[in-house]
VEXSEZA-304696 format. One record per residue: x, y, z of N, C-alpha, C in turn. Coordinates in steps of 0.05 Angstrom, whole numbers, plus 32768, in hexadecimal, padded with zeros to 4 digits. Layout:
XYZXYZXYZ/...
//
This chain:
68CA78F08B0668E678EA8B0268F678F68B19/690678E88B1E691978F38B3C692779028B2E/693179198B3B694079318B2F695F792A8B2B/6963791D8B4D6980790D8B52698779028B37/697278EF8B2A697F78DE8B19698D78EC8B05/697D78FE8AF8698379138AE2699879298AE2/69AB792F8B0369B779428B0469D679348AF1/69D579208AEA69F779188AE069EE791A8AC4/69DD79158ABE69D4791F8A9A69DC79398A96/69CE794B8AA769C879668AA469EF79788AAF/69F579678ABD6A10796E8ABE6A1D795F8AA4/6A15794E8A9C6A3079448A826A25795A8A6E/6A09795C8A6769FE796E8A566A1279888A59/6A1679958A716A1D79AD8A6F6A3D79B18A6C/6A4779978A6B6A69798C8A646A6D79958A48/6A5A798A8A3C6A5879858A1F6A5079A28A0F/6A4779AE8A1A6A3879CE8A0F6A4779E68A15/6A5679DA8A2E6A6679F78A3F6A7D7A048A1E/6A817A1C8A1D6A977A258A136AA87A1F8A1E/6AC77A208A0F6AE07A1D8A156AEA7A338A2D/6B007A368A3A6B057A4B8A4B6B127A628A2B/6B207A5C8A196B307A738A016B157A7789F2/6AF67A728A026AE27A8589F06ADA7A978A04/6AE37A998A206ADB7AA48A326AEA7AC08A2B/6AE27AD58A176AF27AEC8A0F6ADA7B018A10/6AE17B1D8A1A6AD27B268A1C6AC07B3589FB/6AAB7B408A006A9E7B4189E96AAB7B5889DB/6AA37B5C89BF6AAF7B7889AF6A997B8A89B6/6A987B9989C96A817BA489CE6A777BBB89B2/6A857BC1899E6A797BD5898E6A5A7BC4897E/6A697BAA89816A547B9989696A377B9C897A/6A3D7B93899F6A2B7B9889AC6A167BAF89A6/6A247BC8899F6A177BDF89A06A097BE78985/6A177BDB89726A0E7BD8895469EE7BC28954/69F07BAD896469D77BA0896869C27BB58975/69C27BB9898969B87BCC89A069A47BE2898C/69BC7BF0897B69B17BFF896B69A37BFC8952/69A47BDB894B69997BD2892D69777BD28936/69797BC5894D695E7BC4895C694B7BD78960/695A7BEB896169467C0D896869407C13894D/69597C108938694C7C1C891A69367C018911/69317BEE891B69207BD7891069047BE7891B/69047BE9893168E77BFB894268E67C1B8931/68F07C23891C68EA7C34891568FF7C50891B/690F7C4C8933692A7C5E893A693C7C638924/693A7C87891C695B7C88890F69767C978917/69837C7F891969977C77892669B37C838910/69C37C94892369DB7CA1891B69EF7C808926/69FB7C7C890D6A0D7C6D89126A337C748913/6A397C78892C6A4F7C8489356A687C6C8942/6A547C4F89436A587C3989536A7A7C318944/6A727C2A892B6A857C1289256A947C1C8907/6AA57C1D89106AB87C2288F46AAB7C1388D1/6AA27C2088CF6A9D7C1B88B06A8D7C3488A6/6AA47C3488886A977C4888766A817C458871/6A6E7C67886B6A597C5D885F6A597C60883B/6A6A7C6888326A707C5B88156A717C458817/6A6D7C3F87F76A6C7C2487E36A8A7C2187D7/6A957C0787DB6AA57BFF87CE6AB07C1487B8/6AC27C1687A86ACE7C25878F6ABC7C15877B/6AB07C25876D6AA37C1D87526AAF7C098743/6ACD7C0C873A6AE27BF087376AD67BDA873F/6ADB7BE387586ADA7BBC876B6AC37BB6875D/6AA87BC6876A6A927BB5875E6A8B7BB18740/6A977BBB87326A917BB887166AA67B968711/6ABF7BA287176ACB7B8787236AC37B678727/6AB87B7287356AA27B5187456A8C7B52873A/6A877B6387306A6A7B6087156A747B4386FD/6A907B5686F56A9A7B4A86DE6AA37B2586ED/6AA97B2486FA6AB37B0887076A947AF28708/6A7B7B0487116A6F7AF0871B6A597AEC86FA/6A657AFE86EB6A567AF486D26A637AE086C2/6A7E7AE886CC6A957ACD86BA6A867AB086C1/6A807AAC86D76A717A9286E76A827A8B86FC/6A8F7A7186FE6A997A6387106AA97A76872C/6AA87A79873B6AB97A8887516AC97A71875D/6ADA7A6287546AE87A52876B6AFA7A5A8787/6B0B7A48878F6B267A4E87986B377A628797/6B487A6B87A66B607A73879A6B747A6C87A8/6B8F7A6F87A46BA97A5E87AF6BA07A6F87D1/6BB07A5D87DF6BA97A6A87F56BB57A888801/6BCC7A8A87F26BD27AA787F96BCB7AB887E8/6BB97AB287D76BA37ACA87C86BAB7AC787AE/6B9C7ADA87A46BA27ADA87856BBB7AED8775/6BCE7ADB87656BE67AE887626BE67B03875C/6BD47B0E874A6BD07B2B87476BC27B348751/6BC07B32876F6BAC7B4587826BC77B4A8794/6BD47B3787936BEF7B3487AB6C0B7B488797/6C0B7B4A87826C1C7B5787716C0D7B798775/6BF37B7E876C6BE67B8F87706BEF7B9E878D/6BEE7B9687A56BF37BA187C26C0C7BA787C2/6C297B9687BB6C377B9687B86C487BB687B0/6C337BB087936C407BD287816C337BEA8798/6C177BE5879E6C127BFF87AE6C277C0487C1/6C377BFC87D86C487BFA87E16C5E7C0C87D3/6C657C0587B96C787C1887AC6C657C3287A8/6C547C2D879A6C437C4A87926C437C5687AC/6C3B7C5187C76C327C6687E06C4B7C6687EE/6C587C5A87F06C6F7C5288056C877C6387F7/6C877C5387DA6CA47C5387D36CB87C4187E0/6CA57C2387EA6CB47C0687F56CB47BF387DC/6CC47BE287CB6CC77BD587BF6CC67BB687C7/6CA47BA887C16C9F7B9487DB6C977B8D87CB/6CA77B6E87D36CA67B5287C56C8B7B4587C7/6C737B4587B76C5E7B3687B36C5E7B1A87BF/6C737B1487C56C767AF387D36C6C7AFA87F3/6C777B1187FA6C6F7B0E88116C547B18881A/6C3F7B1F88076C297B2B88136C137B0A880F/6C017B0F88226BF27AFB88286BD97B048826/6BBF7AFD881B6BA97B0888196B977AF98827/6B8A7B08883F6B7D7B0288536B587B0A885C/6B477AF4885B6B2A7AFD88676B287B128879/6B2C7B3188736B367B3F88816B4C7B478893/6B4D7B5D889E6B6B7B6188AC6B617B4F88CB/6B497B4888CE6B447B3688DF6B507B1788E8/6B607B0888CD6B607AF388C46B807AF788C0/6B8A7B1688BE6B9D7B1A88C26BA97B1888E0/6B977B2888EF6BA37B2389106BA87B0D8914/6B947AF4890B6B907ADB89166BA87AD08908/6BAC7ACD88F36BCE7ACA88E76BE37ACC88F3/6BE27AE188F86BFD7AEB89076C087AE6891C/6BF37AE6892D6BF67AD7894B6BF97ABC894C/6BF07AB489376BFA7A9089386C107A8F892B/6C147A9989146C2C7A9C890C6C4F7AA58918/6C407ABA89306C5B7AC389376C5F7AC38959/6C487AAE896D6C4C7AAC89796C407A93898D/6C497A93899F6C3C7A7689B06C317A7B89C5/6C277A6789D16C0A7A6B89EC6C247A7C89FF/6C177A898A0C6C277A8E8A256C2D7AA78A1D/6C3B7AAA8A076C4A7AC189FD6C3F7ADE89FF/6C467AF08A0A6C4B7B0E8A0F6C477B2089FB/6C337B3289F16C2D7B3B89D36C2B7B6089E1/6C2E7B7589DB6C297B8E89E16C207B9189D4/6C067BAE89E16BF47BB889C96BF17BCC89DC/6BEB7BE989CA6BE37BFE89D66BC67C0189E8/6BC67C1689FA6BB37C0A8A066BA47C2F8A0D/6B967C418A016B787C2A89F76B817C2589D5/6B6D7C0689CA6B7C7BFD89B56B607BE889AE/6B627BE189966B4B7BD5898B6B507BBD899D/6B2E7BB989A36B2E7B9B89B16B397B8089A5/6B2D7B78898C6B397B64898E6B587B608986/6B697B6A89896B7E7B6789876B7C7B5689A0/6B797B5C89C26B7E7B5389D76B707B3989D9/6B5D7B4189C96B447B2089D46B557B0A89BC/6B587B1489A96B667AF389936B7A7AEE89A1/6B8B7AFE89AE6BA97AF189B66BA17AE589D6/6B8C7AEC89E26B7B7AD689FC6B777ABE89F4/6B6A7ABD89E36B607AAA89D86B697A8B89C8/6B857AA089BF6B9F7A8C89BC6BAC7A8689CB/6BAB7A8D89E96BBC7A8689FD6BD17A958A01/6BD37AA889F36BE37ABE89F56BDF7AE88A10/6BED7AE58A0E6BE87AFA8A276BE87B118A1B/6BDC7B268A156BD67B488A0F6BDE7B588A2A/6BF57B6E8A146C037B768A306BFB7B938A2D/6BE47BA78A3E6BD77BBD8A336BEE7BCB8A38/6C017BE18A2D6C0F7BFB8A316C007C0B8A30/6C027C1B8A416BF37C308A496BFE7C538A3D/6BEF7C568A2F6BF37C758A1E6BDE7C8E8A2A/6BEF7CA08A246BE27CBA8A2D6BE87CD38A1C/6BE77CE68A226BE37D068A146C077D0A8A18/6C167D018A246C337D018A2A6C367CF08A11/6C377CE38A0D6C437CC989F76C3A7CCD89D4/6C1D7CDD89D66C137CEB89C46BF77CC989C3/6BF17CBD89D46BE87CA889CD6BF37C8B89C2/6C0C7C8D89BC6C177C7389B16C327C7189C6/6C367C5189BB6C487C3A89D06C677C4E89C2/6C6E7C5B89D56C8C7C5C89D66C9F7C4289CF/6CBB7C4A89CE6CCE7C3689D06CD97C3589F0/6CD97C4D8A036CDA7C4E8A166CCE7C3B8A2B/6CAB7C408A1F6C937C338A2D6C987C118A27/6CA67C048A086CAB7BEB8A056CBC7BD88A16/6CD67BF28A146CE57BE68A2F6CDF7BE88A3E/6CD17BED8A4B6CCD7BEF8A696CBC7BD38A6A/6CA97BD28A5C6C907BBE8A546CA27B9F8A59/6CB07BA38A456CCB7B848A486CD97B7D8A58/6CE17B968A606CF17B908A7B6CE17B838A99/6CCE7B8E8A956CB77B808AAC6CB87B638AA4/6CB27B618A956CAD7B408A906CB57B3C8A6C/6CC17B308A5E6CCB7B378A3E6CB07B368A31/6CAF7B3D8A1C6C987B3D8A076CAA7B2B89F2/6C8D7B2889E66C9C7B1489BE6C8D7B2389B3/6C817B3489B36C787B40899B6C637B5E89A6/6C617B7589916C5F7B95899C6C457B958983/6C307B9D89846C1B7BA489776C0F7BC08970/6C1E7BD489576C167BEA895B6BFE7BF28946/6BEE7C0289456BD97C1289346BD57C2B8929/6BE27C3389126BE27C5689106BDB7C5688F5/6BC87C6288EF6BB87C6E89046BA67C5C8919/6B9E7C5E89316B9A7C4E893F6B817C4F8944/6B737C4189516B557C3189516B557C298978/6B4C7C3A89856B377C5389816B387C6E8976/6B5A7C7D897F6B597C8D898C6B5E7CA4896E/6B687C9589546B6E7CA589426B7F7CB3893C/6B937CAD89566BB17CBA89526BCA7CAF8941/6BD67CC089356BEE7CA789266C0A7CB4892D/6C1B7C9A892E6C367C9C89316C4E7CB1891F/6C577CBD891A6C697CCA890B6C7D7CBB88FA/6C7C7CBA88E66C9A7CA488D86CB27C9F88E6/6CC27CB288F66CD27CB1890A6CD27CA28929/6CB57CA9892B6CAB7C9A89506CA97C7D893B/6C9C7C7A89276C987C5F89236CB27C438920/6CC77C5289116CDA7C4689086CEF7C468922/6CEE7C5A89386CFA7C4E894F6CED7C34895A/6CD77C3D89616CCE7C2189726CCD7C06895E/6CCE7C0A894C6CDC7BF1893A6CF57BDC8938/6D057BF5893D6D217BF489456D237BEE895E/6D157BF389736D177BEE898E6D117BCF8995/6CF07BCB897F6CE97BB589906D047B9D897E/6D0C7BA289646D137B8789616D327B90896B/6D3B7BA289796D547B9889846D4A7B8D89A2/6D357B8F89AF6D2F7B8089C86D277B6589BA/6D247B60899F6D1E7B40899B6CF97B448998/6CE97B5489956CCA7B56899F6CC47B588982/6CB27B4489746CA67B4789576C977B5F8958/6C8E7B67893F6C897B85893D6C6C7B79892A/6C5D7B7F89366C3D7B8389206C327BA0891D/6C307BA788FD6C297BC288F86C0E7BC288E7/6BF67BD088FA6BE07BC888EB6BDA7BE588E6/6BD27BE288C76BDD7BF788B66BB57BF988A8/6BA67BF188AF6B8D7BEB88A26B7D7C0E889E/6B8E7C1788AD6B767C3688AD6B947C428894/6BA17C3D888A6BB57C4C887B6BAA7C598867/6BAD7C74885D6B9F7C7B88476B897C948855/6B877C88886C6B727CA088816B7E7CAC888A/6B997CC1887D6B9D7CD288976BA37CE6888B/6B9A7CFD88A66B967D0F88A36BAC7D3188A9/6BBE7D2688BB6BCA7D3C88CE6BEF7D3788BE/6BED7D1E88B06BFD7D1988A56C007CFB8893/6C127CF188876C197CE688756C197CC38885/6C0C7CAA88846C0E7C9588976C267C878887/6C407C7C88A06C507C6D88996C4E7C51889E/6C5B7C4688856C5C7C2688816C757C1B8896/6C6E7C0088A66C827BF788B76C997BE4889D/6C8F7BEA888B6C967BDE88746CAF7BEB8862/6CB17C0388686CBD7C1A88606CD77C138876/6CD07C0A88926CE57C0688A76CF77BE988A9/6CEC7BD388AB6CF57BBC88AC6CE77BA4889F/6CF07B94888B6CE57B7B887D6CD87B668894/6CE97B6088B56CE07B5C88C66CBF7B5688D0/6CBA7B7688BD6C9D7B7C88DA6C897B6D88CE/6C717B6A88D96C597B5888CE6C437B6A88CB/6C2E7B7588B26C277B8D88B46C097B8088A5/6BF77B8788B46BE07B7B88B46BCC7B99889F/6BC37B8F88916BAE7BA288826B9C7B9F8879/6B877BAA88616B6C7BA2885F6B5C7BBF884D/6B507BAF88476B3D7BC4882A6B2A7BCA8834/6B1E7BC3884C6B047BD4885D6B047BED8862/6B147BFD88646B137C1A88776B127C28885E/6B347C3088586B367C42883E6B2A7C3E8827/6B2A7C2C881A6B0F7C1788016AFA7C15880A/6AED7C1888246AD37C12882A6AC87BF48822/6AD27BE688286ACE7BCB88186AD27BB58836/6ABF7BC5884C6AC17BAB886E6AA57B958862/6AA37B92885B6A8D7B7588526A9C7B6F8841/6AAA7B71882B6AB97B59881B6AC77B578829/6AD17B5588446AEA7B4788546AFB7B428849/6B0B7B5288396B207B48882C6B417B598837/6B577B4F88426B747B67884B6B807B55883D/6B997B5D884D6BB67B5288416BCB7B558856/6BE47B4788606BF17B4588656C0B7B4C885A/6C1E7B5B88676C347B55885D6C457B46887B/6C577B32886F6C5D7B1F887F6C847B21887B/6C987B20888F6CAD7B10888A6CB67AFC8879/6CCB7B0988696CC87AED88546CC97ACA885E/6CD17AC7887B6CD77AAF88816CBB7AA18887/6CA17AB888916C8C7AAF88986C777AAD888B/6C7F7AAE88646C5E7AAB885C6C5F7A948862/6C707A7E885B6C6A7A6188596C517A578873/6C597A61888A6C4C7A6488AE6C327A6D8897/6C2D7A7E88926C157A8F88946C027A818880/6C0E7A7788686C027A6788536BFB7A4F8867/6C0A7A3D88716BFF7A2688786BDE7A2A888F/6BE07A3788966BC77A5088AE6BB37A4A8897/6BC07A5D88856B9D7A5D88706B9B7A478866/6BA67A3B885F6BA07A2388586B907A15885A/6B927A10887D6B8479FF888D6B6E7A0D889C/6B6F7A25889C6B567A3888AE6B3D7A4688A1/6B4E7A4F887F6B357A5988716B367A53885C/6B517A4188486B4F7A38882F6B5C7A4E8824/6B4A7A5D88246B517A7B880C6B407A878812/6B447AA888096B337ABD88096B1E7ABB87F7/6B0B7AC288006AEE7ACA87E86AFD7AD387D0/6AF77ACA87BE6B057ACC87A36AF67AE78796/6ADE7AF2879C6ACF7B04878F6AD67B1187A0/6ADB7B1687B86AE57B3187CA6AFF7B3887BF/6B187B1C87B76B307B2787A56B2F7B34878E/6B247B2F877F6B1B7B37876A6B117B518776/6B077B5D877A6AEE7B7D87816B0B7B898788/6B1B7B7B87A16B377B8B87B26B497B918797/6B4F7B8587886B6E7B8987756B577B9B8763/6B3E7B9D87556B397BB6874B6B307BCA8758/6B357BC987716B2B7BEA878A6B437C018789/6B637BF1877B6B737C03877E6B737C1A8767/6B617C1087596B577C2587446B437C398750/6B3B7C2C875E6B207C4787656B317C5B877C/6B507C65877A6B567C75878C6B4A7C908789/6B497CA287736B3A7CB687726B1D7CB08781/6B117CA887816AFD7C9B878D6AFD7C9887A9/6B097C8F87B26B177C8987D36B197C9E87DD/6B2C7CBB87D16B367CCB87D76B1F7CE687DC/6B0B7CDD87CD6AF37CF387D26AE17CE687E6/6AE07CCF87F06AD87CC388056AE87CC8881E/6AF97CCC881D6B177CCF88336B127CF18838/6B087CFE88246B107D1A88296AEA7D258839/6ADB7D0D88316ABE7D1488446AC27D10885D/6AD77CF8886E6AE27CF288806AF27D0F8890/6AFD7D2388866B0B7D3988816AF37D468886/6ADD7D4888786AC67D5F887D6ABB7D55889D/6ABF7D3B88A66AA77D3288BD6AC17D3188D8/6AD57D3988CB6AE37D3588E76AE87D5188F2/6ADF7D5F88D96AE17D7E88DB6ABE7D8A88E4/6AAF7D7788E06A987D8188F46A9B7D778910/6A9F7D5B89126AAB7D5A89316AB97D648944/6AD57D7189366AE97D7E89476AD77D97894D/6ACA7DAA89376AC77DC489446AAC7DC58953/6A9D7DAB894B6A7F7DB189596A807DA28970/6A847D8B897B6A887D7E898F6A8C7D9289A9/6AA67DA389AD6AAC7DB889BB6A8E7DC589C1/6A8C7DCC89AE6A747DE289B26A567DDC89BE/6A5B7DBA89BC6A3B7DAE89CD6A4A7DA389E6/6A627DAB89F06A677DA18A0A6A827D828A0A/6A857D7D89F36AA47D6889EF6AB97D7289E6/6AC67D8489FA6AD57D9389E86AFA7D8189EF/6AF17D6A89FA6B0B7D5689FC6B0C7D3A89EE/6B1E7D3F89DD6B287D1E89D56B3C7D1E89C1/6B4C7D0489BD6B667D0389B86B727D1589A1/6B857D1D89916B887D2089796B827D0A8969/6B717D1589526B627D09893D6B6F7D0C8923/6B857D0089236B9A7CFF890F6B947CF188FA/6B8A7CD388F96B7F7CCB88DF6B6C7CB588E6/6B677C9E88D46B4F7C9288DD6B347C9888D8/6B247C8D88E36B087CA388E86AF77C9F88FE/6B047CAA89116AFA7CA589326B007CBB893D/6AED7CC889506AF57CD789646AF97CC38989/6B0C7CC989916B0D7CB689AF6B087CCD89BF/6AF37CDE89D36AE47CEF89D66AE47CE689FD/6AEF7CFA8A086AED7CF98A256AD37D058A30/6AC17CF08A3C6AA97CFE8A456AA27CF18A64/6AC47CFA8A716AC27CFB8A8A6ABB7D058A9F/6AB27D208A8E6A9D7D378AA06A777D2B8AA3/6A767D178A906A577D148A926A5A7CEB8A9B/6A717CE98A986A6D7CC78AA16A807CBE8AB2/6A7F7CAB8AC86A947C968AC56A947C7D8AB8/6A797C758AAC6A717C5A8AA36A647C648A82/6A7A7C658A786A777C6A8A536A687C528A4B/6A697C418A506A597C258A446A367C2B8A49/6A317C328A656A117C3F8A766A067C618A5A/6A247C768A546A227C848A4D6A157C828A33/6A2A7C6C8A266A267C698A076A057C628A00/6A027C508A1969E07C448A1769CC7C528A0F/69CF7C688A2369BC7C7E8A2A69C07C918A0F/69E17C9D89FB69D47CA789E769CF7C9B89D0/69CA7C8489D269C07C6C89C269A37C6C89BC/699A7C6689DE697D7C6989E569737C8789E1/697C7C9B89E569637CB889E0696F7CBE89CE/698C7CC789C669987CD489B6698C7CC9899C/698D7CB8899C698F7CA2897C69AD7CA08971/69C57CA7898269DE7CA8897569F47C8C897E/69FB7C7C89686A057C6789786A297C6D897B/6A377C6B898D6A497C6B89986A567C4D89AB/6A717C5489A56A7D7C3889B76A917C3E89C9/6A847C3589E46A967C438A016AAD7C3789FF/6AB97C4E8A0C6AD47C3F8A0B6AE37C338A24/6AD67C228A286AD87C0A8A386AE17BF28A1F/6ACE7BF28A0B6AD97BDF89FC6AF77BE289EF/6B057BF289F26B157BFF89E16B2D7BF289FA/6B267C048A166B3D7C0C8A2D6B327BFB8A4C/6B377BEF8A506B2D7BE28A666B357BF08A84/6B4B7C028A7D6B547C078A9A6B467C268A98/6B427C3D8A836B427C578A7D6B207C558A6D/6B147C4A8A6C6B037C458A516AE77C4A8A55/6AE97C548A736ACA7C598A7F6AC77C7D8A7F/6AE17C828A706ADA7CA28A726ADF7CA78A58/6ADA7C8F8A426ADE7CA08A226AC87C8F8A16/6AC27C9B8A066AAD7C9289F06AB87C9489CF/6AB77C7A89BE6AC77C8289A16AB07C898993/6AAE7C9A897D6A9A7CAC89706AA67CA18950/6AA57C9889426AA37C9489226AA07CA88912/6AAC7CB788FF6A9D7CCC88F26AA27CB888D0/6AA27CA388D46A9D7C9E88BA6A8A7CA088A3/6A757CA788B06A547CB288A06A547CBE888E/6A3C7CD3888B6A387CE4887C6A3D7CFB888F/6A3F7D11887D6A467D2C888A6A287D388897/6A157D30888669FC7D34889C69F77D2A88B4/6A027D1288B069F17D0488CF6A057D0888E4/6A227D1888DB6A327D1E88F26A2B7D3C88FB/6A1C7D4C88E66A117D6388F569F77D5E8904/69EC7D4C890469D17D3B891869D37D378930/69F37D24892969FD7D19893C6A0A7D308950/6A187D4189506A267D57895A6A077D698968/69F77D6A895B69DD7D72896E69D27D668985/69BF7D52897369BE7D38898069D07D33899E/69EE7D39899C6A057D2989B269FF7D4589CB/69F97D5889BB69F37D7689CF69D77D7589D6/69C87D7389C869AC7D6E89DD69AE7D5C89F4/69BC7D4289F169BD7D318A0069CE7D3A8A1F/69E47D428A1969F47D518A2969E57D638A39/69D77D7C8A2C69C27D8C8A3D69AE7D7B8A4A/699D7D6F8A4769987D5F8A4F69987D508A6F/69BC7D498A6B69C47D448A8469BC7D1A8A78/
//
């Protein structure tokens, strides 16, 4: 066969197969490292998992007794697309119970995670082209969905001056370069574990919507903190768009199940989205979420082991040689400077992956410009495997 003939097949072939340029996003590298490491424990490796935000508790006994009781009733159908009325009444009251905010059940939206929430929001509150701020270092996909939509991620850059989070100072300045439509904050935040003060929060609130900049408050680690009390953007302005989720504090990241609270003008936007993109939420994850708010005693002795493991990290880390990284205010992450032993945290993380057995996620994934001199550490585990791990991270270190 002449090769000539075959090169316009093999070119239409590769027309037809190529990805889009809005899939050309870069990867979440923690998942990378979570594979990397499933692989070593398959060969018999045991593997400290430090990688990826998830509790290692079980759901609240509620939920699952919960979804016991649902899947014995039989049928699981549908549900309306903005969730089930008393799961959305349920979120609602917590709001009064933790807040002391009195919030209208119309406006919360129940979402396939706070994942399904990002993706909401951005279609909902903005268009290709458009200008979005996010702290910078700052969970990846925030930057990659709004690429992806045709939308631009504008990193602000935070430091030990700012306490880690986007000023109102840092916003204007940000707008004035070129305007933004919309400011993306996280507190407690994801990597670094630092959170905003009720006062820093409700200025830059005030700031962005008198510059006109929508305000997204993702609120998913709430309930995790430690150094103080986490405030609702909800408590500040009906305005803001406030993304959440029953994975972190509930322990409940495989039933994919959050919630939204939305502008009253934008559930209608946000309903028509689900509609057409996922129908409705898993009806047995709703179900498990509206009885998890019962298992808070429950939660709270889970939250306070979080309390024991961040308290072996802070004082032992130091003592095997990391004695730098951000305030660890709430959440369950340490963001850990290990600029003295790397400039390439991604090469680093490998290596205590490979001898250590400890999995970690460089923070490159996190910080693109700063991210080759931090590594994010998880203490979500058990309190044993973070005293393993705290060894384990010091052998390696000696080592070299």
């Amino acid at each position: 066969m002449n090769p000539t003939s075959t090169s316009p097949r093999l070119a239409a072939a590769a027309a037809l197969t190529g990805a889009s340029r809005r899939s050309e996003i870069a990867p979440f590298i923690v998942m990378d490292v979570m594979e990397r490491a499933a692989r070593i424990e398959a060969a018999g490796g045991h593997v400290i998992h430090m990688e990826v935000g998830q509790p290692a508790a079980s759901a609240p006994a509620a939920a699952r007794e919960a979804a016991r009781r649902a899947l014995d009733h039989g049928r699981i159908g549908y549900t309306t697309a903005l969730g089930l009325p008393s799961l959305r009444a349920r979120i609602a009251r917590h709001y009064g119970e933790t807040y002391g905010v009195d919030l209208d059940p119309a406006r919360v939206v129940v979402t396939t995670g706070s994942s399904a929430g990002f993706l909401f929001a951005f279609l909902a509150l903005f268009e290709p082209g458009d200008r979005v701020a996010i702290a910078n270092p700052g969970y990846p996909p925030y930057r990659h969905i709004l690429t992806a939509l045709g939308c631009e991620p504008v990193l602000i850059e935070t430091d030990a001056a700012s306490r880690w989070v986007i000023t109102p100072e840092a916003l204007i300045e940000a707008h004035r370069k070129t305007p933004l439509k919309g400011v993306l904050v996280a507190s407690p935040a994801n990597p670094t574990g630092t959170m905003m003060r009720p006062e820093a929060l409700a200025e830059l609130i005030r700031t962005a919507e008198e510059l006109g900049i929508r305000f997204i408050s993702d609120e998913i680690y709430h309930g995790l903190d430690y150094a103080f009390p986490a405030s609702t953007a909800a408590a500040v302005s009906p305005n803001a768009t406030i993304i959440h989720s029953f994975s972190k504090y509930f322990c409940m990241t495989g039933w994919r199940v959050g919630w939204m609270v939305m502008p009253e003008g934008l559930v209608r936007a946000v309903e028509r989205l689900q509609q057409n993109l996922m129908i409705s939420v898993p009806t047995l994850s709703q179900v498990a979420a509206e009885a998890a708010f019962d298992g808070a005693a429950e939660m709270e002795a889970v939250k306070h082991g979080y309390e024991v493991n961040r308290l072996i990290l802070t004082e032992g880390l130091p003592k095997v040689g990391l004695p730098e990284f951000l305030p660890v205010d709430g959440a369950f992450y340490l963001y850990a400077d290990v600029s003295h032993f790397t400039d390439d945290s991604a090469a680093f993380a490998r290596r205590l992956l490979d001898e250590a057995l400890v999995a970690a996620t460089p923070g490159v994934d996190f910080d693109p410009h700063r991210g080759h001199h931090y590594l994010r550490l998880s203490y979500a585990g058990a309190a044993d495997e973070m005293r393993q791990a705290v060894n384990r991270i010091g052998d390696f270190l000696r080592k070299g």
